[in-house]
C-alpha positions in Angstrom: -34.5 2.2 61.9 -34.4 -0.7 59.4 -37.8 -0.9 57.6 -39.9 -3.6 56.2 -40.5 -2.9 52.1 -43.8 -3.9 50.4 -42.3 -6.6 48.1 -41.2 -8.6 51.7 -44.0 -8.1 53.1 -46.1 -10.0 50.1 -43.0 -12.5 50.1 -43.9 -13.3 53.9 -47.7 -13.3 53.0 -47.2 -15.8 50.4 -45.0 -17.7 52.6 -47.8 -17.8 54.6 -50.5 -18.7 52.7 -48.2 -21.5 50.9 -47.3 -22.7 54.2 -51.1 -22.6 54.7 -51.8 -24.6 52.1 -53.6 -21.6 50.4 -52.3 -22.5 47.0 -54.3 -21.2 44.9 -54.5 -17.6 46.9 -50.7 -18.0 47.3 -50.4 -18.2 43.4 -52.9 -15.6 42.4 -51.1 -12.9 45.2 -47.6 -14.4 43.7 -48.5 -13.8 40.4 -50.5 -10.5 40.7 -47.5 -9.0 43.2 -44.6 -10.2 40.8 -43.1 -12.2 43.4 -41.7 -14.3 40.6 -39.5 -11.2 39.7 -38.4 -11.0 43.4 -35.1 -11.1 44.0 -35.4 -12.5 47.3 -34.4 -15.9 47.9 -37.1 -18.1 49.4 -34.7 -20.3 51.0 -33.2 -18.1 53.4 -36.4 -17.2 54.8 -37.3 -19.1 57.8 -40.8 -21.6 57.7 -43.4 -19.3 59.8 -41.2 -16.2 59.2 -44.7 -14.0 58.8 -46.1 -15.4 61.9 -42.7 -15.1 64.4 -42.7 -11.5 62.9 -46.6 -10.7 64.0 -45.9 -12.3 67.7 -42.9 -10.7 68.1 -44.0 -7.3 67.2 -47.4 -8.2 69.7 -44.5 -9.2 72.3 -43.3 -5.4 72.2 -46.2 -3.9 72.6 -47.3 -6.5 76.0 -43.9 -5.5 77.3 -43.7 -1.6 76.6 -47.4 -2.0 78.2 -46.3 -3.4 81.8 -43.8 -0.5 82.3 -44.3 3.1 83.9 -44.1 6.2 82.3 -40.0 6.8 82.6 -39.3 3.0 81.6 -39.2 1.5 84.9 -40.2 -2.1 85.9 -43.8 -1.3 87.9 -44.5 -3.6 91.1 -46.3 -6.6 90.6 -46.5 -9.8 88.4 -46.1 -9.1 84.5 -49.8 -8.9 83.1 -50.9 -10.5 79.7 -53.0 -8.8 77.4 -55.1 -10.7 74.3 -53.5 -10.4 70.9 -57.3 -8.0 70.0 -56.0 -5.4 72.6 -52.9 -5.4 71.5 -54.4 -4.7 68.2 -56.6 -2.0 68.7 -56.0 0.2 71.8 -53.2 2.9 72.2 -50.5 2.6 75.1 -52.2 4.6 77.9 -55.3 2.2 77.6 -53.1 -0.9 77.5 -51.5 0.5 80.6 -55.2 1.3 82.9 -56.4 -2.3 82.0 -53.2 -3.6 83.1 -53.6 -1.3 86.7 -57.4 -2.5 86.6 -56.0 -6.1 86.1 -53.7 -5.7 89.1 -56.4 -4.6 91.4 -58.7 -7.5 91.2 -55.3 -10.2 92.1 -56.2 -9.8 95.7 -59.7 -10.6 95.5 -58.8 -13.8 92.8 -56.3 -14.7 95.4 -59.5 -15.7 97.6 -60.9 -17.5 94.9 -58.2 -19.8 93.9 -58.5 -22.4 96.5 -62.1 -23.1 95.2 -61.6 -22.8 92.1 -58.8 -25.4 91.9 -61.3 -27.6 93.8 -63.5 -26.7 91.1 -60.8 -27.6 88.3 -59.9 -30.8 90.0 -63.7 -31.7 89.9 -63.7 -30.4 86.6 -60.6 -32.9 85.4 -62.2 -35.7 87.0 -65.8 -35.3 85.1 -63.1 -35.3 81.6 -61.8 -38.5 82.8 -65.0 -39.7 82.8 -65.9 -38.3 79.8 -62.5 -39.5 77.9 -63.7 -42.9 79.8 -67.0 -42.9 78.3 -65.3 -41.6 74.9 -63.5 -44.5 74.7 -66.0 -47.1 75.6 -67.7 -45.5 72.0 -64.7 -45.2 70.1 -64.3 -49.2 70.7 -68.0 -49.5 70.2 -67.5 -48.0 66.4 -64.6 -49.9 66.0 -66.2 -53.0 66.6 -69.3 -51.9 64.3 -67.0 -50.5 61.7 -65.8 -53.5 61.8 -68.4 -55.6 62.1 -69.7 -53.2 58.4 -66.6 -53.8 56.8 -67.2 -58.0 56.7 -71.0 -57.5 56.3 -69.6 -55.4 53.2 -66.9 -57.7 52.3 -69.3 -60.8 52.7 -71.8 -59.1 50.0 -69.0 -58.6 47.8 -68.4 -62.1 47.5 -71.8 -62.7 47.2 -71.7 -60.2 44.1 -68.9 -61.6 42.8 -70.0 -65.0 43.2 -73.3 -63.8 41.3 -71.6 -62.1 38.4 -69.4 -65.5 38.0 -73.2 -66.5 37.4 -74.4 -64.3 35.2 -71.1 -64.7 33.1 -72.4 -68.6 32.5 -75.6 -67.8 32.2 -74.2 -65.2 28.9 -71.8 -67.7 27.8 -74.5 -70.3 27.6 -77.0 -67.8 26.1 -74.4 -67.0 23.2 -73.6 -71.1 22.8 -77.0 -71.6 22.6 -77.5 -68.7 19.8 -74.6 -70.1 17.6 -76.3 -73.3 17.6 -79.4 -72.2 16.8 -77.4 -69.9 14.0 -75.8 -73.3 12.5 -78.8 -75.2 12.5 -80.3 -72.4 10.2 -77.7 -72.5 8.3 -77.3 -76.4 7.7 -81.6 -76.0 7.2 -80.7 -73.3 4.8 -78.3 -75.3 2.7 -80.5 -78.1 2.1 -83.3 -76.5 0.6 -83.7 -76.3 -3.2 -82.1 -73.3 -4.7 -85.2 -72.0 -5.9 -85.8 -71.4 -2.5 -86.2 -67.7 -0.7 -83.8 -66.2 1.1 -85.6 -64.7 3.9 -84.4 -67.5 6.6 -80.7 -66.5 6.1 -81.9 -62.9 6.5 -83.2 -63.6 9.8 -80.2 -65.7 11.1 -77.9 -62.8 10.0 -80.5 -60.5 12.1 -81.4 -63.1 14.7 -78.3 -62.4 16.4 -78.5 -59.5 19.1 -75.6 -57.4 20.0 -73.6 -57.9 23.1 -73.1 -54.5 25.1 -69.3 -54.3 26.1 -70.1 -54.5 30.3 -66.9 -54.3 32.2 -67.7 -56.1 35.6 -66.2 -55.3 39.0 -63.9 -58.7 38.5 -62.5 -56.8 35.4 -60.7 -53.6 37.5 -57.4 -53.5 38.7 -57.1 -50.6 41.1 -52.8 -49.3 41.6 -52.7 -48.0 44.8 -49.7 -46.3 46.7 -50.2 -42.6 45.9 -51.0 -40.2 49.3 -52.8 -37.2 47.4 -54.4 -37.0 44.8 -53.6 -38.6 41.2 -53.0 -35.7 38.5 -51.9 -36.9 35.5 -50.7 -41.0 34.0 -49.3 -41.8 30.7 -48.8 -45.1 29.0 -45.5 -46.1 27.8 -45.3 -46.6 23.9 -43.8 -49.8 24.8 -47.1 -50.5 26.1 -46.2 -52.3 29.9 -45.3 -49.4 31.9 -47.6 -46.7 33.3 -46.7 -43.3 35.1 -48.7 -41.3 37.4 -47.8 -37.9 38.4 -49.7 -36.7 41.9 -50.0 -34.5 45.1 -47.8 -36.5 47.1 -44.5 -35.0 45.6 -44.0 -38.5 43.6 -44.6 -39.9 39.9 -44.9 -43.8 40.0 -43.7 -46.4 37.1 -46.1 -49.4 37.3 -45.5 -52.6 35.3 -48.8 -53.6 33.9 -48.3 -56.4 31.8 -48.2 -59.5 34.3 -51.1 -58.0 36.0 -54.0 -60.4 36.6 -57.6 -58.7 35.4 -59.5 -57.6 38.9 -56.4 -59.0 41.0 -55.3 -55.4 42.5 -53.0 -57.8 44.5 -51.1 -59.2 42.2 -50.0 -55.9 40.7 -46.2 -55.4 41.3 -44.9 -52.6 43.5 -44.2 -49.2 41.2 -41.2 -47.3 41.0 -41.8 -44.1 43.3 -39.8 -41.1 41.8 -39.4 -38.6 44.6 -39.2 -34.8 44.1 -38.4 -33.9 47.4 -35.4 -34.5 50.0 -36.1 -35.5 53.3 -39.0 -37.7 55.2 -42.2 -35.7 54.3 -42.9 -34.4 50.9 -43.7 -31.0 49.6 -46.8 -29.0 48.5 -44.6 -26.9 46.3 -43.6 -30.1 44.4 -46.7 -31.8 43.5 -46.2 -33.9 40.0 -48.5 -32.3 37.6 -47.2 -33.1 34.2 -45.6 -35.7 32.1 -44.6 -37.0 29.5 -43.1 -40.8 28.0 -40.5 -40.0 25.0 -40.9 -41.7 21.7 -38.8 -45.2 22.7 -40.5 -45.1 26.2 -37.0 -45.5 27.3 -37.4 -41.9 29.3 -40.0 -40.1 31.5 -40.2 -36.4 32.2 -41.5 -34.9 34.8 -43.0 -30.9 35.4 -43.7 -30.2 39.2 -45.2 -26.9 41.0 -41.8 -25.8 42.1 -40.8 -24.8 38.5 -38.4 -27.8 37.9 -38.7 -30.3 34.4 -36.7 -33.9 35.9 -35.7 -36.5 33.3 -35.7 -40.4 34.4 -34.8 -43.4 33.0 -37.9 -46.3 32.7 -36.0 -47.5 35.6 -36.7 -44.6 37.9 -32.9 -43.0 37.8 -32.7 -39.4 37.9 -31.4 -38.6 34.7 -31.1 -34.7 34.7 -33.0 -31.8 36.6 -34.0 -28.5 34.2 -33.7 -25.3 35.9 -34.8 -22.5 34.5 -38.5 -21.5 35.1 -39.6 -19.2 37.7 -43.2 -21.2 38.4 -45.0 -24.1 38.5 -44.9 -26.3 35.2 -48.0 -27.4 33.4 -47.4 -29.2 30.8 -44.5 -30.8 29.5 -43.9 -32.7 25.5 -41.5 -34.8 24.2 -40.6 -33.7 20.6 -40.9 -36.9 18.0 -37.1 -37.3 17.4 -36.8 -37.5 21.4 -33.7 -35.1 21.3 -36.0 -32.0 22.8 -38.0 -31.4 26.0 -40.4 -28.7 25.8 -42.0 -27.2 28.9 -45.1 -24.0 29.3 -44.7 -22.6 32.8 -47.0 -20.2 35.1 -43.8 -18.0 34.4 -45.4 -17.0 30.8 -42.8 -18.7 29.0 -42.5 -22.0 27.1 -38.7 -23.5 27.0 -37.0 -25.8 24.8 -34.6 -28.3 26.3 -32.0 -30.1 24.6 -32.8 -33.6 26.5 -29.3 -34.8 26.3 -27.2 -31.8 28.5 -30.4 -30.4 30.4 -29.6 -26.9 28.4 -31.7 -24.6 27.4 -31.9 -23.9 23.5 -34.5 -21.6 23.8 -36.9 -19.7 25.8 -40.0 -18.0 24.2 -41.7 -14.9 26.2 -44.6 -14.7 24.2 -47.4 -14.9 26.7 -48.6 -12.2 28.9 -50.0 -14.2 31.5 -49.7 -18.2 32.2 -48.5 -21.0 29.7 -51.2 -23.3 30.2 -50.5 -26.3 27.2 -48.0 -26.6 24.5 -47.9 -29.1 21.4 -45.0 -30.1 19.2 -46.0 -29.8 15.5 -43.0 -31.3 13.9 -39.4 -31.8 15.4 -38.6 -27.7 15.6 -42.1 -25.9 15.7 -44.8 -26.0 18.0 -47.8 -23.7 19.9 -48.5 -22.7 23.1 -52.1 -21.3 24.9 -52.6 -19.1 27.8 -54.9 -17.8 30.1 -54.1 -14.7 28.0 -56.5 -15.8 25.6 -53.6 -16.0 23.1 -52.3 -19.2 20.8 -48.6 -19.2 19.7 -47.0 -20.8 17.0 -42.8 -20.9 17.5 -40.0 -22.3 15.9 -36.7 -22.9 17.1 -34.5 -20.5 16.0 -37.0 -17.6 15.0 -37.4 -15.0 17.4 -41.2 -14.2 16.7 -44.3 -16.1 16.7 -44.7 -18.1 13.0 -48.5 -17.2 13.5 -50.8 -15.9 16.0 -54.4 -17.5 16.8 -57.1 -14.9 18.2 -60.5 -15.8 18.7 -60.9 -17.4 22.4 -63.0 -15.2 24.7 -61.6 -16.8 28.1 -58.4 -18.8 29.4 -57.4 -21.3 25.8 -56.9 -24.5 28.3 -55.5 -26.9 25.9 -54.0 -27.0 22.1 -53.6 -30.3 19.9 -52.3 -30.9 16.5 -53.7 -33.4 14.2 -51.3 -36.3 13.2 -50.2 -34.2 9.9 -49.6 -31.1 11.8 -51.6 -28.8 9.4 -54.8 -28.5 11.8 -54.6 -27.1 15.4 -57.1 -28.1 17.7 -57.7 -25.7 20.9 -60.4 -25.9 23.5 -61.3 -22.7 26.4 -63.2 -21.4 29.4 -65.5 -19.9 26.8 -67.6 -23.1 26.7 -66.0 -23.5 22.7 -63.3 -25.6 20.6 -61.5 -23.9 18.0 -60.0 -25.6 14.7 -57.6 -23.5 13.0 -55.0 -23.7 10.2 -51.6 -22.2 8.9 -52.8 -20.8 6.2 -55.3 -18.3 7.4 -56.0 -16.0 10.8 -59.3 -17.2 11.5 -60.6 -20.3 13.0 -61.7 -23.1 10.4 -64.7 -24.5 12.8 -65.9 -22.9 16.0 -67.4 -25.7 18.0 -69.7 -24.1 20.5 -72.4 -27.5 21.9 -70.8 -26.8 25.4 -72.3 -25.2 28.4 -69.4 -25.6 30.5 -65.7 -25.0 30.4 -63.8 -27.7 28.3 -60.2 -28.9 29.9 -59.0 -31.0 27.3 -59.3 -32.0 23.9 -57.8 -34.6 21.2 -58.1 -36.2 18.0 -58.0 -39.8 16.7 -55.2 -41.8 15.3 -56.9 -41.7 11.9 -57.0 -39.6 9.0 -54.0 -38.6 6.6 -50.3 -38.6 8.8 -51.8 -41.8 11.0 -51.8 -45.6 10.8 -55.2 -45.4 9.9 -55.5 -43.0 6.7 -58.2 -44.4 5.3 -60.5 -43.6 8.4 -62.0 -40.7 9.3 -60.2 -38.2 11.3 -62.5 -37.4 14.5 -61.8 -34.5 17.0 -63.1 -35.6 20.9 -63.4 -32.6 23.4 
């Protein structure tokens, strides 16, 4: 008798609870049951494969149940049993309800006729209540409608009365810089001997102006299906990418964009990461990544797979080699390197040119959650292990190892001279730490919450700004 082992089985459960869109239970019983080891090839197993295999096996048991004894066929119309019987009674039990079943056929025979009055009465109260449905549905409609220019009308209104208020500022500010250059002229034409506590007030006199971004300001990009996970400006500083649920990352030209004009906004590119007319859960867009001339985008998807494309939305390459959903995904400076941290554990390096790997590191004992180039070769990686990496490429052990996080290390960032690493956790903290010694240089701990992401400023020695201040935002 062919048998069913325990790995298939949690294969077909996490089918199931995939197909379910139990994600998050499909990857915690994926990753806890090793599925990812699993030799078994997801492809060949049918959509629904768990659920054909429960009514099937129900199917058995509803047959076996309408036969005698020896195996014959008993007299009579074959009798259905619910799936809860099925479930919990033996054979003999499923065979007396099925006998008590049979006995009360002659006295429903004598019902039927007023029952099917009954249901025909029934059908035409629903058609009067699908009737009266209707009549309600078009009511809404008309009042949704009806809302939607009442809304639309005091939106103009609004606009109309920010336009207003605009003036009003602009003739406000006029009217301060003439009252500023009167001073001014008053001030130059007294004697010298005079005090200086006029100027002092015109250089006071003048009240900041808060930096309000009105509603006429806002350009919304719409066209995603799902929700929006992840966008990244090109350094050429036009193009935009957004990585989402909808199994698609979008290029969007920003640059002849009119301020608050959501109309005038060009169509995107759509990058697609499924085949066929409906996209995939499995393939949701959740990282990427512009390279260094903005002349490249990669992309990092749920079903394990890195894609390279070109600014003008051509599938450049597709990098095979991780065995779960990618999180995070970093151009190297030079742009001749991909690097990718996977569910999987691992973190791979990619030469961006071929699509092959140049290395894979197997550091981690549970989830690559971020990973940071420090230079060209090195970088680090963080876990839900609790665990910060620093590799090289080439080297077959870490270059140093970060310990201090209590909880899941969520996200790592390197300052622009690569000497400080920035790291943030579930632990409510942010870490600062350095090469040259084990423990952490500041341990930021203001939070009460979990911190997701963290990064520093474009100042400070190694930035265009190196006389500023280097600041650390988390």
């Amino acid at each position: 008798m062919t048998t069913i082992t325990s790995q298939e089985m949690n294969f077909l459960i996490f089918r199931y609870l995939h197909e379910s869109g139990f994600t998050h239970s499909a990857f915690v019983l994926g990753y806890e049951a090793g599925l990812y080891k699993s030799s078994i090839d997801g492809n060949s197993v049918p959509t629904g494969a768990l659920i054909s295999f429960v009514q099937k096996g129900l199917q058995y048991l509803e047959m076996e149940a309408n036969l005698n004894d020896d195996g014959t066929e008993v007299d009579g119309d074959f009798s259905l049993l619910q799936p809860v019987d099925l479930l919990t009674k033996d054979m003999m039990e499923l065979r007396m309800m099925i006998k008590e079943k049979r006995s009360k056929v002659e006295r429903e025979k004598e019902k039927e006729k007023e029952k099917e009055r009954e249901k025909e009465r029934e059908k035409e109260r629903e058609r009067e209540k699908e009737r009266e449905r209707e009549r309600e549905r078009q009511e809404r409609e008309k009042e949704r409608e009806r809302e939607r220019e009442r809304v639309e009308r005091e939106r103009d209104r609004e606009r109309e009365k920010e336009k207003e208020r605009e003036k009003e500022r602009e003739r406000d500010r006029s009217e301060r810089e003439k009252e500023r250059d009167e001073k001014i002229k008053v001030k130059a034409e007294e004697p010298r001997g005079a005090p200086s506590g006029d100027q002092m007030e015109v250089a006071s006199g003048v009240p900041l102006q808060g930096n309000e971004i009105s509603h006429a300001d806002v350009t919304i990009l719409e066209g995603h299906t799902s929700e929006v996970f992840i966008c990244a400006w090109s350094p050429s500083g036009s193009l935009l990418a957004s990585g989402s649920g909808d199994s698609t990352a979008r290029i969007w030209t920003i640059g002849d964009v009119l301020p608050g004009n959501s109309a005038s906004a060009p169509k995107p590119l759509v990058l697609k990461h499924f085949k066929g007319k409906t996209n995939e859960k499995s393939k949701d867009v959740t990282t990427l990544d512009w390279n260094g001339e903005g002349t490249l985008l990669a992309t990092g998807s749920y079903d394990g797979q890195a894609r390279i494309w070109s600014k003008d939305g051509e599938l450049k390459n597709t990098l095979n080699k991780h065995k779960g959903p990618i999180f995070s995904l970093k151009w190297n400076k030079k742009g001749d390197c991909l690097l990718s941290g996977s569910v999987d554990k691992t973190a791979i390096i990619w030469d961006a040119k071929t699509g092959d790997v140049k290395q894979q590191f197997e550091y981690h004992t549970a989830p690559t959650l971020d990973v940071d180039w420090r230079n060209n070769l090195s970088f680090a990686t963080c876990s839900t292990d609790k665990m910060i990496y620093v590799c090289k490429l080439g080297d077959t052990r870490p270059v140093k190892v970060f310990q201090g996080h209590q909880d899941e290390v969520n996200a790592i960032k390197w300052d622009p001279t690569g000497t400080l690493l920035a790291s943030c956790s579930d632990d409510y903290t942010a870490k600062i730490w350095s090469l040259k010694q084990d423990r952490c240089l500041h341990d930021l701990k203001e939070h009460t919450k979990e911190i997701y992401t963290i990064k520093w400023s474009p100042t400070g020695p190694g930035s265009a700004n190196p006389n500023r201040d280097l600041v650390l935002a988390r």
